[in-house]
C-alpha positions as CSV (number, residue, x, y, z in Angstrom):
1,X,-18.4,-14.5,-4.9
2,X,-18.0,-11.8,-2.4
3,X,-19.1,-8.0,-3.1
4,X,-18.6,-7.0,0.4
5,X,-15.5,-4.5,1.1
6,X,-13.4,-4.7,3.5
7,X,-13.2,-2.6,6.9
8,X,-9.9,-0.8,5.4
9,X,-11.4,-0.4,1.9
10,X,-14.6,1.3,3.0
11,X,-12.5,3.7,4.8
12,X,-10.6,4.4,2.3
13,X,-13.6,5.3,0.7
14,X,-15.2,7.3,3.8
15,X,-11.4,9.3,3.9
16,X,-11.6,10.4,0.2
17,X,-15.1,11.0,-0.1
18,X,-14.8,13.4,3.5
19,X,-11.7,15.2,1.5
20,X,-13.7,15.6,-1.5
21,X,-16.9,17.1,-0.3
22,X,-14.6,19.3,2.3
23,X,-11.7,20.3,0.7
24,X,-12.6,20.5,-3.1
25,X,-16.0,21.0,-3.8
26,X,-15.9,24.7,-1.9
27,X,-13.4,26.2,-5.1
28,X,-13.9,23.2,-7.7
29,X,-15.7,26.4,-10.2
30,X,-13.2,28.8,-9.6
31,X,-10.5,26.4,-10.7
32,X,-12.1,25.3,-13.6
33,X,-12.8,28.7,-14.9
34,X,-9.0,29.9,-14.1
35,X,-7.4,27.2,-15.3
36,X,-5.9,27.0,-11.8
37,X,-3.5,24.9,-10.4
38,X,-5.1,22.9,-7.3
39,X,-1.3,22.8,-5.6
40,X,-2.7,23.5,-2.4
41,X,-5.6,20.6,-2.5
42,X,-2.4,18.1,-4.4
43,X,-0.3,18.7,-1.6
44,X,-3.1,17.3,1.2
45,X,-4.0,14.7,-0.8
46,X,-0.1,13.8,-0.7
47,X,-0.5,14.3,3.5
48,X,-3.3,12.1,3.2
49,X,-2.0,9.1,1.2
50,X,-3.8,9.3,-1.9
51,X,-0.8,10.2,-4.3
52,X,0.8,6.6,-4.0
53,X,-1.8,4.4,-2.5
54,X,-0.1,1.3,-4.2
55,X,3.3,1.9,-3.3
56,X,4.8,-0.3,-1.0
57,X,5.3,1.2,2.5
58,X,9.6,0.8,2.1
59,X,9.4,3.2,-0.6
60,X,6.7,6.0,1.7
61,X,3.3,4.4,-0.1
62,X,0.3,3.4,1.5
63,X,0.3,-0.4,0.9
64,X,-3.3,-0.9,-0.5
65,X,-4.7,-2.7,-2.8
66,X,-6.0,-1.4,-6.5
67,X,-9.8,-2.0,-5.1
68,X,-8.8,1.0,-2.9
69,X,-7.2,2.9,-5.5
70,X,-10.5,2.5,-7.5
71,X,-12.6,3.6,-4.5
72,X,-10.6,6.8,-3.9
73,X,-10.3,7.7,-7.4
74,X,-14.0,7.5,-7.4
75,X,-15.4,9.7,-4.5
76,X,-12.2,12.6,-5.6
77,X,-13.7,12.4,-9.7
78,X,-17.4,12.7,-8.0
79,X,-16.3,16.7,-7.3
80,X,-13.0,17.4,-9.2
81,X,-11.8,15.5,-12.3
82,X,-9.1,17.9,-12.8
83,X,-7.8,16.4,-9.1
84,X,-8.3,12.7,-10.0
85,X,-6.3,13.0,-13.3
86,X,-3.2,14.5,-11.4
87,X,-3.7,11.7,-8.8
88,X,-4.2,8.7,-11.3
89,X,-1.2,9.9,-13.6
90,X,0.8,10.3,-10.3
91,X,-0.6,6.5,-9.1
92,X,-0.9,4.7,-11.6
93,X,1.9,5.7,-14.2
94,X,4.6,7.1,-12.4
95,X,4.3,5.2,-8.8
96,X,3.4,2.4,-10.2
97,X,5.9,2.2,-13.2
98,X,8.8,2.7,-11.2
99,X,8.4,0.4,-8.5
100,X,7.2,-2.9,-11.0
101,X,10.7,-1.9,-13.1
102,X,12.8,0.2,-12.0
103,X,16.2,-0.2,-10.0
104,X,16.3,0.0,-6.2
105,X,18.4,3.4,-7.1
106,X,15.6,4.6,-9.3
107,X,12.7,3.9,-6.5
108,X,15.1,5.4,-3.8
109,X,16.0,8.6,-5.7
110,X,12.2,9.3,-7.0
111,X,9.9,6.9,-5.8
112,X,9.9,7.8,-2.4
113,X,9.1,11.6,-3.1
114,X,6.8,10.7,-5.7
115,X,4.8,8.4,-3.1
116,X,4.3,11.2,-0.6
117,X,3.4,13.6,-2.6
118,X,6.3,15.4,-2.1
119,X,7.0,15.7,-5.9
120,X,4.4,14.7,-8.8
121,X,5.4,13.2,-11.9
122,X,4.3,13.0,-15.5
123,X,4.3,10.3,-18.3
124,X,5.5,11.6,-21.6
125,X,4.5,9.1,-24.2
126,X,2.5,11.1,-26.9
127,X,3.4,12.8,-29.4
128,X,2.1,15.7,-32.2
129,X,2.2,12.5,-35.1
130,X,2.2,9.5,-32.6
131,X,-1.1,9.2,-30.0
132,X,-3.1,6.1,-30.5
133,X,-0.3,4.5,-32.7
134,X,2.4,4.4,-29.8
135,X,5.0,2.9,-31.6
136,X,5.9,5.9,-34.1
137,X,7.8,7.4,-31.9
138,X,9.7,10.8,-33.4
139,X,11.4,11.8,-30.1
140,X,14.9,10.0,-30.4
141,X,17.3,9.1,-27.6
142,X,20.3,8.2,-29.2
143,X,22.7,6.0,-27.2
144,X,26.4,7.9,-26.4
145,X,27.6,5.5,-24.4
146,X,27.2,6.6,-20.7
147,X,24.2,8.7,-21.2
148,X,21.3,9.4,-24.0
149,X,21.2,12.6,-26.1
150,X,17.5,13.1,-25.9
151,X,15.6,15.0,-28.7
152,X,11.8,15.6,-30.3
153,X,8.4,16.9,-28.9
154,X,6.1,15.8,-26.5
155,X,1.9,16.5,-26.3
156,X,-1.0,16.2,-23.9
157,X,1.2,15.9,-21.2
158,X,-0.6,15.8,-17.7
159,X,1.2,17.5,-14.5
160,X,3.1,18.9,-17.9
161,X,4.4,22.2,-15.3
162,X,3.9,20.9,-12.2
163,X,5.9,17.8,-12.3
164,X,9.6,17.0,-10.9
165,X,9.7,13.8,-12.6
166,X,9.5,12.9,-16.1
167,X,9.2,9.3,-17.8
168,X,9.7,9.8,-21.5
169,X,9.4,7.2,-24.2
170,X,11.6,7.8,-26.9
171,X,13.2,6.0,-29.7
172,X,16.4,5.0,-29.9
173,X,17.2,2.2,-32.8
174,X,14.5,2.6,-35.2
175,X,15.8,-0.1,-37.0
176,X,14.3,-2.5,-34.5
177,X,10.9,-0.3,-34.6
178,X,8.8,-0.9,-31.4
179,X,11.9,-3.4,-29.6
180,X,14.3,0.0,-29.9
181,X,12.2,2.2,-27.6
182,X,13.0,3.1,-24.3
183,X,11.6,4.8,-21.4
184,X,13.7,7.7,-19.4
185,X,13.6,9.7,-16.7
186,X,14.0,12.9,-16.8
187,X,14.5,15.6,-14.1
188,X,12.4,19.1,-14.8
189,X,15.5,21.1,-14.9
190,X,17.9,19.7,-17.0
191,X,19.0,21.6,-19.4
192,X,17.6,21.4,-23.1
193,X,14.1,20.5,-22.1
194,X,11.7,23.0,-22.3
195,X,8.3,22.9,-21.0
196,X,5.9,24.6,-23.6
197,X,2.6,26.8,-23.0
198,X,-0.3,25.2,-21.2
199,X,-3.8,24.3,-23.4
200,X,-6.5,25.8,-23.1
201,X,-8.8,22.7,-22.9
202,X,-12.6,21.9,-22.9
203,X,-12.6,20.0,-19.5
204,X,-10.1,19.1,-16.7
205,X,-9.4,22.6,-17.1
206,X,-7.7,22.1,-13.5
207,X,-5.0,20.3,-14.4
208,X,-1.9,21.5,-16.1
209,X,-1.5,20.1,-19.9
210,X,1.4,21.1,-21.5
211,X,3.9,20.3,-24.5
212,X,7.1,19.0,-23.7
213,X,10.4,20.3,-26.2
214,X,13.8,17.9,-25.7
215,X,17.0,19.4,-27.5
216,X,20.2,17.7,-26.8
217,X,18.9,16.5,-23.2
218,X,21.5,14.7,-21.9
219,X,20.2,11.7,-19.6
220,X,22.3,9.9,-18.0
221,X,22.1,5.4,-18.8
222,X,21.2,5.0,-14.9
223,X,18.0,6.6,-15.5
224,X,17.2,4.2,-18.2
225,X,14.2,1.8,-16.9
226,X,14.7,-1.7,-17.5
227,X,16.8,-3.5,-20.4
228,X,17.9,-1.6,-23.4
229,X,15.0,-1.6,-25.9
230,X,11.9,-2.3,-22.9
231,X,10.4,1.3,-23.3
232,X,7.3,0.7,-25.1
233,X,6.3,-2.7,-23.5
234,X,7.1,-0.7,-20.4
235,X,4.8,2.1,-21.6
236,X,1.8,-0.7,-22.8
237,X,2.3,-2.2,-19.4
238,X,1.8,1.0,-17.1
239,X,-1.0,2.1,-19.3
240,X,-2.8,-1.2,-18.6
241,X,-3.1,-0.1,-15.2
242,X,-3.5,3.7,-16.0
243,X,-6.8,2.9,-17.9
244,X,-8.3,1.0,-14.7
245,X,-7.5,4.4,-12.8
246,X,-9.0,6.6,-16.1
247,X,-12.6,3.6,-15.9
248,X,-12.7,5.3,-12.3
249,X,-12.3,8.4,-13.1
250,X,-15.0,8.0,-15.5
251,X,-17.0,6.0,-12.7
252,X,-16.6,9.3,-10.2
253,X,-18.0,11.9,-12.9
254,X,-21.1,9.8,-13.5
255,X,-21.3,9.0,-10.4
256,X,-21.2,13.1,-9.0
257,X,-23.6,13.8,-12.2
258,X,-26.0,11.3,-11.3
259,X,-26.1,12.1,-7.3
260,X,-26.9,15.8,-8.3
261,X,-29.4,14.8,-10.6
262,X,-31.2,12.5,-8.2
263,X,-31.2,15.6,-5.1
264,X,-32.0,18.5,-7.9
265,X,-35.1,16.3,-8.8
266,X,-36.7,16.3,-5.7
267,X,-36.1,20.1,-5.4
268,X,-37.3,21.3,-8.5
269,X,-41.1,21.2,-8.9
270,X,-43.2,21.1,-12.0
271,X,-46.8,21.1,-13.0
272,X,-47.1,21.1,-9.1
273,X,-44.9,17.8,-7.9
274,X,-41.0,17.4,-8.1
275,X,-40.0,16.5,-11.0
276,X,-38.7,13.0,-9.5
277,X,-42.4,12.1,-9.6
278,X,-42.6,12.3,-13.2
279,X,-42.2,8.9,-15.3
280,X,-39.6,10.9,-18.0
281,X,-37.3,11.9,-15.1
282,X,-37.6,9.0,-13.6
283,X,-36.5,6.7,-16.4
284,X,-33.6,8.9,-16.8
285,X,-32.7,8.0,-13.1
286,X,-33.3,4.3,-13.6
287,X,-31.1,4.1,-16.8
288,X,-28.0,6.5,-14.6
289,X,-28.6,4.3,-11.7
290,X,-28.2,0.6,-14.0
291,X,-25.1,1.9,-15.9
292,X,-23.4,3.3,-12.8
293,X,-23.6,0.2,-11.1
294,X,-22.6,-1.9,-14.7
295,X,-19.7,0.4,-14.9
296,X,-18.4,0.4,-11.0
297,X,-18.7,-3.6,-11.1
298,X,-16.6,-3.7,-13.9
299,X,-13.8,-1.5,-12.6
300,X,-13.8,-3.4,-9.7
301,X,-13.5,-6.8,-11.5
302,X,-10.5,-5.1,-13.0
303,X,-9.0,-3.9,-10.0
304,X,-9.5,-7.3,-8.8
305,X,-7.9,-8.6,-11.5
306,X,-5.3,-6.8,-10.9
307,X,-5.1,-7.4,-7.2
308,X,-4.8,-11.2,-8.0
309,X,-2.1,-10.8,-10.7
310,X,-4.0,-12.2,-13.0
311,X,-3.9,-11.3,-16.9
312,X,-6.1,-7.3,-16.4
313,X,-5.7,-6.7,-20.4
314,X,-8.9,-7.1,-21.5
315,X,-11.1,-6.1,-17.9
316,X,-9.0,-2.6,-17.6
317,X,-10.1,-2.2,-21.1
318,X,-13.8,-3.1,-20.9
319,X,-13.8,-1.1,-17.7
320,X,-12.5,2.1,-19.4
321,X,-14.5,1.6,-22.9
322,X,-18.3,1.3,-20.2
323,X,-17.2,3.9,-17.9
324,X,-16.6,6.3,-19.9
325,X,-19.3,5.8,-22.3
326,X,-21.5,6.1,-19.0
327,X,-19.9,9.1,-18.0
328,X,-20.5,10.8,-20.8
329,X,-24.1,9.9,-20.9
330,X,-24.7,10.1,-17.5
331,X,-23.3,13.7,-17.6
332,X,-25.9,14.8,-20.8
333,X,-28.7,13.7,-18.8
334,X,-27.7,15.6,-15.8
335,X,-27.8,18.7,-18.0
336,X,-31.2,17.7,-19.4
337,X,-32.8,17.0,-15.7
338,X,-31.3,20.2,-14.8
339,X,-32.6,22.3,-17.6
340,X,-31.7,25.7,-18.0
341,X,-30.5,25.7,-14.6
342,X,-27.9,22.7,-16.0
343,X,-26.4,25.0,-18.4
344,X,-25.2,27.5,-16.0
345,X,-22.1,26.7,-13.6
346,X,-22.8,27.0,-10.2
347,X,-25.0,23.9,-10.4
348,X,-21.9,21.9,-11.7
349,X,-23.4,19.7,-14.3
350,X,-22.3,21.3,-17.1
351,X,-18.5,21.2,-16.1
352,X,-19.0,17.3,-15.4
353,X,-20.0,17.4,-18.8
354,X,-17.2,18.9,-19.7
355,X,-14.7,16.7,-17.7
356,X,-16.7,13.7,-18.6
357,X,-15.6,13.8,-23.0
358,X,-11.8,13.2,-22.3
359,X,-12.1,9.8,-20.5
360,X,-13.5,8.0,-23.8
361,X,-9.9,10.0,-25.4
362,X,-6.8,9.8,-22.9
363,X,-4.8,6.5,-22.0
364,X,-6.2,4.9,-25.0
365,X,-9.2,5.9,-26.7
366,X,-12.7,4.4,-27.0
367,X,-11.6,2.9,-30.4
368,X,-8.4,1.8,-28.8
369,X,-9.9,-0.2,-26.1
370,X,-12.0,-2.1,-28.4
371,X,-9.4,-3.0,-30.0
372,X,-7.7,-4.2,-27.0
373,X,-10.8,-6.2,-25.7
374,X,-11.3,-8.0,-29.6
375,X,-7.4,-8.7,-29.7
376,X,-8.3,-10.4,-26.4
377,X,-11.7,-12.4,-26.3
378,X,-10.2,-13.6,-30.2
379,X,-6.8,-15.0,-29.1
């Protein structure tokens, strides 16, 4: 067993972590509280590499491996979730989709935009009656011979105004349930598809989460991915990957929560010594320190997984289900070390908090994931 990284993947990690603490921590606040697009910070990050890391170098992509995925995703989440989300949906879902199954048309026509950064895209698979149960899907796209007439509503839809490119799972035999769903893509402005007002959301208030209205969207069968009827095993597949981005995600938040935590406690005196030098602090710190290291070791194992093509079911799943359980906890302790001071913004905590809820609830839930993992260690 080797834990060491390699010479490319610790600069990988040096390179995202430099463009983290740089470029987004100065206005990570002023996002969050405006709701505001990072367009300009997307659009380096593209420069840089870091919006198709995986993609094969033909198609514009970086070439890596999913071990540097999971360091980058890690050092950007450390400062700004809303960042990471855009990145991972772009990465993992989109890029990611499209080049495992799509047609050498497909990854010419997108793929190579999407990889650069030069475009985003955004996976439409939710819907207002169908989240966690995948396979009831309302939105139809009923088959007229040389295209699909696309209809029904999408939710929770990341990049949901900022995209160019949209993969949308709808349903187009019902008959044949789960086996008549397919996955489309569709371009932002074709006509019939609407893009609906953004939420107003607790966390990853950064990124732009919107509804998505089809009506009559004609889409033509070339922008169909894979065999008629593949759309939701195409959907479980790219989600299998999505949730080893999300574990990072989750990974990065702790990770930022805990780092603060650990340099606020050395600052801030009480009864006449820092605070670090008292046994209740410093069992917090012990207990952040243990589960951020349980929760990185497990995303790696899954991005190793991954990286070896072996079966990454039930590791992507474990990975989410502990890292985001540690994010979350992680975060409420950094408020708590921080005291009153933790529950204001400038000292970030709070918004980490914030950020930190919607990894046990996106790409599969916390319940969802256990689930996943039981279906797996029982088969």
């Amino acid at each position: 067993m080797d834990f060491q990284l390699t010479e490319e993947q610790l600069a990988v990690q040096a390179a995202a972590r430099d463009f983290a603490q740089n470029e987004l921590w100065a206005g990570v606040i002023e996002r969050d509280e405006h709701q505001k697009f990072p367009a300009e910070q997307i659009k380096k990050m593209g420069e840089l590499g870091f919006m198709g890391m995986m993609v094969s170098p033909e198609y514009g992509g970086g070439g890596m491996d999913t071990v540097s995925y999971v360091l980058a995703m890690e050092e950007i989440s450390k400062v700004d979730a809303s960042c990471s989300v855009i990145m991972s949906v772009n990465n993992s879902l989109v890029c990611w989709g499209l080049e495992k199954y799509g047609t050498e048309e497909q990854k010419q026509k997108y793929l190579t935009k999407l990889a650069t950064g030069e475009i985003i895209g955004a996976f439409a698979l939710s819907e207002p009656e169908a989240g966690s149960d995948a396979t009831s899907q309302s939105t139809t796209a009923e088959d007229k011979g040389d295209h699909y007439l696309l209809n029904g509503t999408k939710n929770w839809i990341t990049n949901g105004s900022s995209a160019s490119v949209y993969l949308v799972i709808a349903q187009t035999d019902p008959e044949k349930k789960h086996r008549g769903i397919n996955a489309l893509i569709v371009e932002r402005d074709t006509p019939g598809f609407v893009i609906g007002p953004k939420e107003n959301k607790l966390g990853i208030r950064g990124s732009d989460t919107h509804s998505l209205m089809f009506t009559d969207v004609k889409v033509p069968k070339e922008n169909r991915i894979g065999e008629d009827g593949f759309g939701f095993k195409f959907a479980m597949q790219v989600l299998a990957g999505g949730r080893i981005g999300i574990a990072a995600q989750a990974l990065g938040i702790a990770s930022g929560a805990y780092e603060l935590s650990l340099k606020y406690s050395k600052e801030r005196k009480a009864f006449g010594v820092p605070i670090s030098q008292h046994q209740a602090i410093q069992f917090k710190l012990a207990d952040m320190a243990t589960n951020i290291d349980a929760a990185r070791l497990l995303c790696l194992q899954a991005a190793h997984d991954k990286d070896g093509h072996h079966d990454y079911a039930k590791s992507g799943a474990m990975a989410k289900l502990f890292a985001s359980k540690t994010a979350m906890d992680t975060a409420v302790e950094a408020v708590q070390i921080h005291g009153g001071y933790g529950f204001v913004k400038e000292f970030h905590v709070e918004r980490l908090m914030r950020d930190a809820k919607i990894t046990q609830i996106y790409e599969g839930t916390s319940e969802i994931q256990k689930i996943v993992i039981s279906r797996e260690i029982l088969k």
